[in-house]
Backbone as a printed PyTorch tensor [residue, N CA C, xyz], in Angstrom:
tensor([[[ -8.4960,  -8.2340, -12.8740],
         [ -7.9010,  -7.9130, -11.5940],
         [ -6.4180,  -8.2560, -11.6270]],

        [[ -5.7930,  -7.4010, -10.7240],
         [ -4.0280,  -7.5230, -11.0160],
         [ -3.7910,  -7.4900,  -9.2870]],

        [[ -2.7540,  -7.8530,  -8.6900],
         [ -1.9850,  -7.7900,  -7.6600],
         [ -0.6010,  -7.3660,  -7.6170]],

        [[ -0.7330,  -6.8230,  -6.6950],
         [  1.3920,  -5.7810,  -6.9520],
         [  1.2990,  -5.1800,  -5.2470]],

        [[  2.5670,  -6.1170,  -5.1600],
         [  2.9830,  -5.8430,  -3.8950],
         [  3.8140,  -4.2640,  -4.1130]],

        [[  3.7790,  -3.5420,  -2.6630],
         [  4.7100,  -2.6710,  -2.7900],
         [  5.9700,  -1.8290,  -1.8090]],

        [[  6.9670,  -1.6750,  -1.7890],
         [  7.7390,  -1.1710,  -0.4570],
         [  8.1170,  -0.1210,  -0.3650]],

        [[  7.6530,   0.6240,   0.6720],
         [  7.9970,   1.7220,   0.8100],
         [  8.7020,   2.2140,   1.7890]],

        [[  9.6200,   3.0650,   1.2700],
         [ 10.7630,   3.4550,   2.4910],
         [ 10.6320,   5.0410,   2.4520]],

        [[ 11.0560,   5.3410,   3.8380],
         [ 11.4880,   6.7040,   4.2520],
         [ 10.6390,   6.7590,   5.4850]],

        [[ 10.0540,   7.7630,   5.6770],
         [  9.3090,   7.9820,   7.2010],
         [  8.2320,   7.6000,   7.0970]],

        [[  7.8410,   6.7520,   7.0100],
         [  6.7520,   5.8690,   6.6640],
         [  5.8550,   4.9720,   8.2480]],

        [[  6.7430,   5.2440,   9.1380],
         [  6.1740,   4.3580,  10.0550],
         [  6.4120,   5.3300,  11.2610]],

        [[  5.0640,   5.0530,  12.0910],
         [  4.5810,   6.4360,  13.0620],
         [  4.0900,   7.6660,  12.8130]],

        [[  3.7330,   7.7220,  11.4300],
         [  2.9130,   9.0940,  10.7670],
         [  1.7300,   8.5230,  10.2380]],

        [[  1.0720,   7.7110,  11.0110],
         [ -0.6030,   6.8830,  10.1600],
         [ -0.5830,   7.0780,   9.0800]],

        [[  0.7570,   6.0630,   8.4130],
         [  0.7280,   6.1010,   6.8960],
         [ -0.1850,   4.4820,   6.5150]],

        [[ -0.1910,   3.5440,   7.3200],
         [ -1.0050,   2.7570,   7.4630],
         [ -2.2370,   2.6490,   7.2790]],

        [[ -2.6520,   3.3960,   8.2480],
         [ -4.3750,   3.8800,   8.3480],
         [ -4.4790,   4.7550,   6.9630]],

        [[ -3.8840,   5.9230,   6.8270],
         [ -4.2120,   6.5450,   5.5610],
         [ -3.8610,   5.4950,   4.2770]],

        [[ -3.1900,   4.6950,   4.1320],
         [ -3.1210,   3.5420,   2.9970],
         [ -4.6500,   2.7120,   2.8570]],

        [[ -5.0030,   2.2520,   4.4590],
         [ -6.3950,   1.7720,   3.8460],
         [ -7.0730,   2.1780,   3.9080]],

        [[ -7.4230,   3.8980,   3.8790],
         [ -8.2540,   4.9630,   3.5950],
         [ -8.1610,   4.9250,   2.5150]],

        [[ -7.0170,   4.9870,   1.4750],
         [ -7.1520,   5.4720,   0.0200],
         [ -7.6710,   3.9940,  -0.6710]],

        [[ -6.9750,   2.9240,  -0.0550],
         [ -7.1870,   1.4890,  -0.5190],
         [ -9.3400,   1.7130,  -0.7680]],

        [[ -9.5550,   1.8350,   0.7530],
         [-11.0120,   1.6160,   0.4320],
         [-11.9820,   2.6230,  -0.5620]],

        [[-10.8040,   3.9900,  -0.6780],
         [-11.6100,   4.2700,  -1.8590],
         [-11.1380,   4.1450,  -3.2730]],

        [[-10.6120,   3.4240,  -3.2480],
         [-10.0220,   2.5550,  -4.4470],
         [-10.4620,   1.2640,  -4.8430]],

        [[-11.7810,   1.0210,  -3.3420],
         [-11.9880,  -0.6680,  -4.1010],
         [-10.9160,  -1.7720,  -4.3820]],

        [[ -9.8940,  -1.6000,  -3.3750],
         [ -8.7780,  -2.3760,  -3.2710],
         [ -8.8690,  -3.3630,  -2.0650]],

        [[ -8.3060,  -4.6040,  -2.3190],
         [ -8.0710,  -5.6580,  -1.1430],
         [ -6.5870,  -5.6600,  -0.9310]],

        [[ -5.9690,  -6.2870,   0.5730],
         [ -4.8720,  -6.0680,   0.6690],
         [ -4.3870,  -5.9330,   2.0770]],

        [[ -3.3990,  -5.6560,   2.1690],
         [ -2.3220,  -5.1340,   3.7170],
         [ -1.9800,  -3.8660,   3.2900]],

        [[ -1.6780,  -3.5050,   4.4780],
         [ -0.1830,  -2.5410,   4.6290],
         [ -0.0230,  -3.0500,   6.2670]],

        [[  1.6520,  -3.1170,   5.9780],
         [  2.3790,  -3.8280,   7.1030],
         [  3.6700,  -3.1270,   7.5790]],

        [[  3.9660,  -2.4830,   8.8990],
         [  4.8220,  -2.1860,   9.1900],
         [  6.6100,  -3.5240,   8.7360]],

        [[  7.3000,  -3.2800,   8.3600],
         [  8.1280,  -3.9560,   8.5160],
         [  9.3340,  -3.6310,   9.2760]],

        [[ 10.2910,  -4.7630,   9.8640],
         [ 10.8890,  -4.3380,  10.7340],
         [ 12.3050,  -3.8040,  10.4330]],

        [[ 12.6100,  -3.3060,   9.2970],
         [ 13.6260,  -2.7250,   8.5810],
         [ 13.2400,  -1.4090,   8.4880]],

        [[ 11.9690,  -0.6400,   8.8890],
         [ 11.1480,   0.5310,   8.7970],
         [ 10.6720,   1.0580,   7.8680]],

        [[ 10.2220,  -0.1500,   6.5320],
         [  9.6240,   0.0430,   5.1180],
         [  8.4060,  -0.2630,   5.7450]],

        [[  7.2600,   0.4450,   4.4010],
         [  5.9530,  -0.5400,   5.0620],
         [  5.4200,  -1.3090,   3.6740]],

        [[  4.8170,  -2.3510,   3.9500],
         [  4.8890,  -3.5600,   2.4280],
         [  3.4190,  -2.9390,   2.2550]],

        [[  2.9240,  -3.0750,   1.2100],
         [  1.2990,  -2.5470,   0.7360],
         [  1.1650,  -3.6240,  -0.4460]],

        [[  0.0610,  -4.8670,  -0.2630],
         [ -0.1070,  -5.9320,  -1.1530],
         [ -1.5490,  -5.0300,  -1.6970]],

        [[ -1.6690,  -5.0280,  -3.0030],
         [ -3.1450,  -4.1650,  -3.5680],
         [ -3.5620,  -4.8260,  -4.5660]],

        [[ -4.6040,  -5.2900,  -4.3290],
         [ -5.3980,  -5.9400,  -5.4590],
         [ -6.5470,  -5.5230,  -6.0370]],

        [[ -7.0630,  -5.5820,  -7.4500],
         [ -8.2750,  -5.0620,  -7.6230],
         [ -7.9110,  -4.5090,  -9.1830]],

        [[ -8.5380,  -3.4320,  -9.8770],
         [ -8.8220,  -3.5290, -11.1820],
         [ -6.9260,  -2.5690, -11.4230]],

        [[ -7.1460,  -2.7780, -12.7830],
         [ -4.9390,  -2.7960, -12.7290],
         [ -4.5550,  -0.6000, -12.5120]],

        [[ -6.5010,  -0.1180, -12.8340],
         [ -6.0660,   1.3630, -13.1090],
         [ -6.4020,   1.6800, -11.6170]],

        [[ -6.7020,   0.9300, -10.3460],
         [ -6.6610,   1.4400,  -8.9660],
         [ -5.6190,   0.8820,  -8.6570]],

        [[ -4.8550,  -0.2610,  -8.7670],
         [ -3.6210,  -0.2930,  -8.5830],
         [ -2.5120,   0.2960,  -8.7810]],

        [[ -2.3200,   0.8330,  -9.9260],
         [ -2.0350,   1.6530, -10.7420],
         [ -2.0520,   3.3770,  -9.8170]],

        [[ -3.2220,   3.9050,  -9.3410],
         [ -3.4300,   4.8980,  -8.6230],
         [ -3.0260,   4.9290,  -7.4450]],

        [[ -2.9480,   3.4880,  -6.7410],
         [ -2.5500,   3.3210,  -5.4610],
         [ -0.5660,   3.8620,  -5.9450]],

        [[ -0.4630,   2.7860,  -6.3850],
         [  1.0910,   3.1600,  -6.5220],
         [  1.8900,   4.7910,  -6.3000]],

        [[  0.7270,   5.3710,  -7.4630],
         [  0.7210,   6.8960,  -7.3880],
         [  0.6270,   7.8580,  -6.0810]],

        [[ -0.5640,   7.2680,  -5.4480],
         [ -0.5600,   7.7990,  -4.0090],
         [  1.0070,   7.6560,  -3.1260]],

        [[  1.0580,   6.2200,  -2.7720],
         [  1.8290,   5.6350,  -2.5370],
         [  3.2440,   6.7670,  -2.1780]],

        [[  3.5680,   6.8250,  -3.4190],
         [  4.8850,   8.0530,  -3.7550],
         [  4.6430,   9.3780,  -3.5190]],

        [[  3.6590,   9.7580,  -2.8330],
         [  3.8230,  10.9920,  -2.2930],
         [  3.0620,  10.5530,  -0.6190]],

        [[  2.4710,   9.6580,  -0.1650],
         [  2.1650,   9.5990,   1.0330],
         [  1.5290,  10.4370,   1.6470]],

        [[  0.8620,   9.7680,   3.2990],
         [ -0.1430,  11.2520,   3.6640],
         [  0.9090,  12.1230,   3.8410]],

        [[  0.1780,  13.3810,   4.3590],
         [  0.7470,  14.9300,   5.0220],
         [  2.0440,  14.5060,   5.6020]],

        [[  2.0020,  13.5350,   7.0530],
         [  2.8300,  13.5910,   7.5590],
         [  4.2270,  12.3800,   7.6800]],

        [[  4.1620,  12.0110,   5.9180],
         [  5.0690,  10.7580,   5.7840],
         [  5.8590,  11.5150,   4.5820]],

        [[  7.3530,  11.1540,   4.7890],
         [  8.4540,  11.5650,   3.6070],
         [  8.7010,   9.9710,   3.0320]],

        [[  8.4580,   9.9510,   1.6330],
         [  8.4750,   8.7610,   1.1050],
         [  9.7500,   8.6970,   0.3560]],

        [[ 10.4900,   8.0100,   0.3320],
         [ 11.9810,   8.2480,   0.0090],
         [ 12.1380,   7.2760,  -1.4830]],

        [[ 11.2640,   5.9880,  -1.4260],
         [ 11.2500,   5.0980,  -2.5070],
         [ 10.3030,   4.1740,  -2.4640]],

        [[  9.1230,   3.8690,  -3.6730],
         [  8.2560,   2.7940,  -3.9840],
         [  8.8660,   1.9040,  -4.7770]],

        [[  9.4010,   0.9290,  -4.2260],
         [  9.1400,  -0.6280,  -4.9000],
         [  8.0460,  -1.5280,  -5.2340]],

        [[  7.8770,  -1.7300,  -6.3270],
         [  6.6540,  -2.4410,  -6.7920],
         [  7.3520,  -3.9740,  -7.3950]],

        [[  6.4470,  -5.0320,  -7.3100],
         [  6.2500,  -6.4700,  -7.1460],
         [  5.2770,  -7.0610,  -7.6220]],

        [[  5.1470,  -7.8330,  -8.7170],
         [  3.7910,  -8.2480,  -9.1170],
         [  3.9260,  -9.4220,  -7.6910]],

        [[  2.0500,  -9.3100,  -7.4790],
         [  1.7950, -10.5590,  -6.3010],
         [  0.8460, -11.6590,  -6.8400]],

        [[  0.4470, -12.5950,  -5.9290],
         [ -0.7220, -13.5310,  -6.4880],
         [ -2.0120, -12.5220,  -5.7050]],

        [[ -3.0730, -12.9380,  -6.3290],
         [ -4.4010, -12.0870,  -6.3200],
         [ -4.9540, -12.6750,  -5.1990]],

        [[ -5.0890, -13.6560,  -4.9200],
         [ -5.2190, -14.9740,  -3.9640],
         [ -4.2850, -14.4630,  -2.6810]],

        [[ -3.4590, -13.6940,  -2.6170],
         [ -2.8730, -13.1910,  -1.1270],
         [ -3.6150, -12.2480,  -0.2180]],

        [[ -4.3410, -12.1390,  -0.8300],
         [ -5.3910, -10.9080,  -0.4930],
         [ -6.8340, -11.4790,   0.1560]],

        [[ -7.4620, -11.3420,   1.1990],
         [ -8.8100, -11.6580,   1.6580],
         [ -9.5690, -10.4390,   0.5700]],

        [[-10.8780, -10.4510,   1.7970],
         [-11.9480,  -9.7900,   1.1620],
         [-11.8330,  -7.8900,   0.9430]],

        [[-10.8590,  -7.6060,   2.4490],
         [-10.9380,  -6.1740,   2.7840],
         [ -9.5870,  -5.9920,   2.7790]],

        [[ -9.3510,  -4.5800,   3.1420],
         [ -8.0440,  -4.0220,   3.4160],
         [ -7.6810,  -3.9540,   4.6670]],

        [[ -6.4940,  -4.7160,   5.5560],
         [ -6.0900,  -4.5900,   6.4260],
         [ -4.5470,  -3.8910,   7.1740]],

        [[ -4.9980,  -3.3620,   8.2910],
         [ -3.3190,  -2.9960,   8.5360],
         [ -2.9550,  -4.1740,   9.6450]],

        [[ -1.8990,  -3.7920,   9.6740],
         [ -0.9120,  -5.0450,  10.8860],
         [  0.3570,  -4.1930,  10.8030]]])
């Protein structure tokens, strides 16, 4: 198991890029956040085996339908930041 935080900028917040993050998260078998931040990035902590992390990232950079993703920053995290499920906030 691997952890990698990640930031994403562009129109990312007010297009249920959130909700669709822990849509793909849960079918990815991923633990984690996605968090609005108040700079208008949203942070995505993903934990779980390194080739769904790995896929998340991928998603990530193209976003749902109605999000323009402008840039993914990735972050290795501790694995231990993560509960059991995927949450938004």
């Amino acid at each position: 198991m691997i952890a990698a935080r990640f930031f994403v900028s562009g129109t990312v917040q007010g297009v249920f890029f959130r909700a669709k993050t822990r849509e793909q998260a849960r079918k990815l078998r991923l633990a984690g956040h996605a968090l609005n931040l108040p700079d208008g990035r949203v942070e995505v902590l993903a934990v779980g085996e390194p080739r769904a992390v790995d896929a998340m990232e991928a998603w990530l950079a193209e976003g749902p339908r109605r999000a323009t993703v402008e840039s993914v920053e990735r972050e290795e995290a501790r694995i231990d930041e993560a509960g059991d499920g995927f949450e938004i906030g």
